[in-house]
N, C-alpha and C positions, 0 to 999 in steps of 0.2 A: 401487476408488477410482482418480481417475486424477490429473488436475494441478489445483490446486487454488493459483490465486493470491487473496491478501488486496490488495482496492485500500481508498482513502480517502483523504482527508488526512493529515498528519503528527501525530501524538500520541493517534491512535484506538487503538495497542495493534497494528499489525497482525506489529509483528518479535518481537516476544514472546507475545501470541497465538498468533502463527505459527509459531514455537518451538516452544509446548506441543503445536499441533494436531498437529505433527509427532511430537514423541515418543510422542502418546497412539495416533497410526496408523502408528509405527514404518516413518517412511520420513524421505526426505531434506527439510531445509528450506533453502532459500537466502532472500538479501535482497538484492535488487535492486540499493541503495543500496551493499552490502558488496562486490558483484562488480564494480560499477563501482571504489568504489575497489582493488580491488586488479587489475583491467587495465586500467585507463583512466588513473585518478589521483584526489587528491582532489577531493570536489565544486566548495570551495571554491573551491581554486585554480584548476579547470577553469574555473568562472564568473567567475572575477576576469581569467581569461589569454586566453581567449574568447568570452564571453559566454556568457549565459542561454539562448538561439538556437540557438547551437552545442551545448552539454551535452546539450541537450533533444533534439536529432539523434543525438547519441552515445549519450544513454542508449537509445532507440530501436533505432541498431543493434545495442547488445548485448543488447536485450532477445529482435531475431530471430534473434540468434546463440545467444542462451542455449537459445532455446525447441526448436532443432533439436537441442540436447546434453541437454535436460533428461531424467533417467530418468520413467519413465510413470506412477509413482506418487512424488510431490512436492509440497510445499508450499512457495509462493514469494509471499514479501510484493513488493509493485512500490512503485516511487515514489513520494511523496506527490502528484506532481505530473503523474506519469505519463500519465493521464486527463483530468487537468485544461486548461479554457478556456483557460491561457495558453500552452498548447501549439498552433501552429499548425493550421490546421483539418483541412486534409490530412494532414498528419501525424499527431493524435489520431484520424481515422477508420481511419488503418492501423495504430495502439496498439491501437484497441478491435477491430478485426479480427484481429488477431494473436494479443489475449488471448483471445477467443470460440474461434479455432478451437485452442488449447493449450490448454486445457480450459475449468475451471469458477471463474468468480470468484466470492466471498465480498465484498460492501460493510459492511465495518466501520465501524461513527460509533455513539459511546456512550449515544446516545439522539436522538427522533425532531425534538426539539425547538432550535433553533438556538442560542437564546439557554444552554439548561443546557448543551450538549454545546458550546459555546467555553468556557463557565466552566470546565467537566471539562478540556479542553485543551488551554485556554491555560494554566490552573495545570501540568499536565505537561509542557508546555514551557518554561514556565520555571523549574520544579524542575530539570532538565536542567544547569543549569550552564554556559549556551553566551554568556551576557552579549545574550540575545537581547532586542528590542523588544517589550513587551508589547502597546503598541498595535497593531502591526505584525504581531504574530504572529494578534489577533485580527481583522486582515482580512485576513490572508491565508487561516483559518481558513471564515471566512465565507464568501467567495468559495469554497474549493475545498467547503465543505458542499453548498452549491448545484450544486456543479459532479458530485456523485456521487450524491448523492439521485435520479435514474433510473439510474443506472448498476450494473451486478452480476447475476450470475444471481441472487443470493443475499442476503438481505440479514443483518444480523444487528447488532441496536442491541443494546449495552449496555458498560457500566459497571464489569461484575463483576472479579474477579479474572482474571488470565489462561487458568488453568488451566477456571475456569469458562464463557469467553468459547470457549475450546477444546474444551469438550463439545457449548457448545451447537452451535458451528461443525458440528462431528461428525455429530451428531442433525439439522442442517438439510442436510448431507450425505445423510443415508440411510444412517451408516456405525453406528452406535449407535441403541438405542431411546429412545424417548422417556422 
């Protein structure tokens, strides 16, 4: 196995998926989101203190920083945004160049269909606790669906439990049997 990033939207499951897939192939997982804040700073505060623009630059650079420290065999969730349209154009063609050549992506979204997998979504985003906009969270939802649905080496729609969403990852891997 070698590096294995989880892309998608936000609320597809991919830091805890990515969690399991890790302990079940007994190597490292990191999160994107996690690393930024503990060298960069809060996301928040980053996009309230310099904009959306600039984060999206920074998360960038540490994502080619991380990628030349990462060990060989790893599982690394990315951004929800990471890939996405609203990342400048140039800049998202050197995200997905970056993730292609550090390994192998996995595109997580809980199923094929827009409409079920914002219901799946948006309810787990707002179960979260973040006092977040429901409508808001459902287009922004929308938007990044669209924006991953070709993207991934890999794809893997569902729903299930994590641990289960982490075998199947495995198995679409070539790391487990079917």
């Amino acid at each position: 196995m070698a590096r294995t990033f989880l892309i998608g939207p936000g609320g597809v499951g991919k830091t805890t998926a990515g969690g399991e897939l890790a302990r079940l192939l007994d190597c490292a997982f990191l999160d994107l989101d996690q690393q930024f804040m503990a060298r960069v700073g809060p996301i928040d505060g980053v996009i309230q203190g310099l904009g959306y623009a600039r984060y999206v630059e920074l998360n960038a650079e540490l994502f080619a920083t991380l990628a030349a420290e990462l060990p060989e065999t790893c599982v690394m969730a990315l951004s929800s945004g990471f890939l996405a349209s609203d990342t400048p154009a140039g800049l998202l063609a050197a995200n997905q160049a970056r993730v292609k050549a550090a390994g192998t992506s996995i595109r997580l979204l809980p199923c094929e269909d827009l409409a079920a997998a914002s219901r799946i979504v948006v309810a787990r985003q707002m179960g979260r606790g973040l006092a977040l906009d429901e409508a808001r969270e459902a287009a922004k939802f929308a938007r990044r669906f669209a924006d991953y649905l070709d993207q991934g080496d890999i794809s893997v729609f569902s729903a299930a439990a994590p641990a289960q969403i982490a075998a199947e990852m495995a198995r679409a891997l070539g790391l487990t049997s079917p």
